[in-house]
N, C-alpha and C positions, 0 to 999 in steps of 0.2 A: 228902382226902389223895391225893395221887398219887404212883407209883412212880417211881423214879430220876428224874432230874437233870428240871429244868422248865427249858422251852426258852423263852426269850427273841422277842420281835419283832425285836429286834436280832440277836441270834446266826443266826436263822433267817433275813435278809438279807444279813447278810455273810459265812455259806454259800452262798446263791445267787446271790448274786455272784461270790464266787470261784470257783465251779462252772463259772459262765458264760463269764467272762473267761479260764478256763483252756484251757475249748473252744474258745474261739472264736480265742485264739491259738493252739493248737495247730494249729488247721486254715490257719492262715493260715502257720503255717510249715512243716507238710504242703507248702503247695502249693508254697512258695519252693524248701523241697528238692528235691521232682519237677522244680521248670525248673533246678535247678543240675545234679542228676544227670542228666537227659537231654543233656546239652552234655558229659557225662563217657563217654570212649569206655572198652569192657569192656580193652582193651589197658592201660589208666591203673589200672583198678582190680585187674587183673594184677600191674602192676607194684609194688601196695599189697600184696601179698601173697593177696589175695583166689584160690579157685578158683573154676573156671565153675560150681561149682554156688551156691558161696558169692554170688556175682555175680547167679544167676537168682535166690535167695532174697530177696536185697538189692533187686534192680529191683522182686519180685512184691511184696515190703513195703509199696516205697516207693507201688506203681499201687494196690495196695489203701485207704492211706493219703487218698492223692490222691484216690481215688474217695472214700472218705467226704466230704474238702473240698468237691467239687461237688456232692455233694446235700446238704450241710451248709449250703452257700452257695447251694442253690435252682437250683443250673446244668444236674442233671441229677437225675433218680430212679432206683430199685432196683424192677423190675420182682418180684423172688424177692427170700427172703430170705435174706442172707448175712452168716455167721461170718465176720467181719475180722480177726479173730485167727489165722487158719491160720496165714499165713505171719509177721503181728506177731510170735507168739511164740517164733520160730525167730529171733528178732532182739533182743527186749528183754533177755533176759537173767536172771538170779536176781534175787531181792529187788521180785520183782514179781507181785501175784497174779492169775495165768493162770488158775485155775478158776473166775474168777465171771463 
């Protein structure tokens, strides 16, 4: 007899699937936003109401972001290891768990 819920071959596939397909889109839309935002001058995100700090938060997000995608996608490595949440978190928002 085993405790709590028995897990599936199935269940346990179309978890890591979705695990997978979720990363790997996100990092593909990581990167699309890094080329849209670099073509966005700090003057445009001014006029959005953003402050310069809000602006350097948002850029450091978005390089942070981007940097995962390339060594996500093999293009470059992490010599030290680095918390990518610094500045994520100053971005996501509530209803998101930032402690783990």
């Amino acid at each position: 007899m085993s405790v709590g819920t028995t897990i599936t071959k199935k269940e346990l596939d179309a978890a890591i699937t979705a695990i997978g397909t979720d990363i790997h889109l996100a990092m593909n839309r990581a990167a699309e936003f890094k080329y849209y935002l670099d073509g966005v001058l700090d003057e445009d995100l001014t006029t959005l109401t953003y402050s310069a700090g809000d602006i350097a938060n948002l850029r450091t997000a978005v390089a942070d972001i981007n940097q995962m995608s390339t060594i996500f996608n093999g293009a470059a490595s992490l010599a030290v290891a680095k918390d990518f949440r610094t500045f994520l978190r100053r971005v996501w928002g509530f209803g998101v768990d930032r402690w783990t």
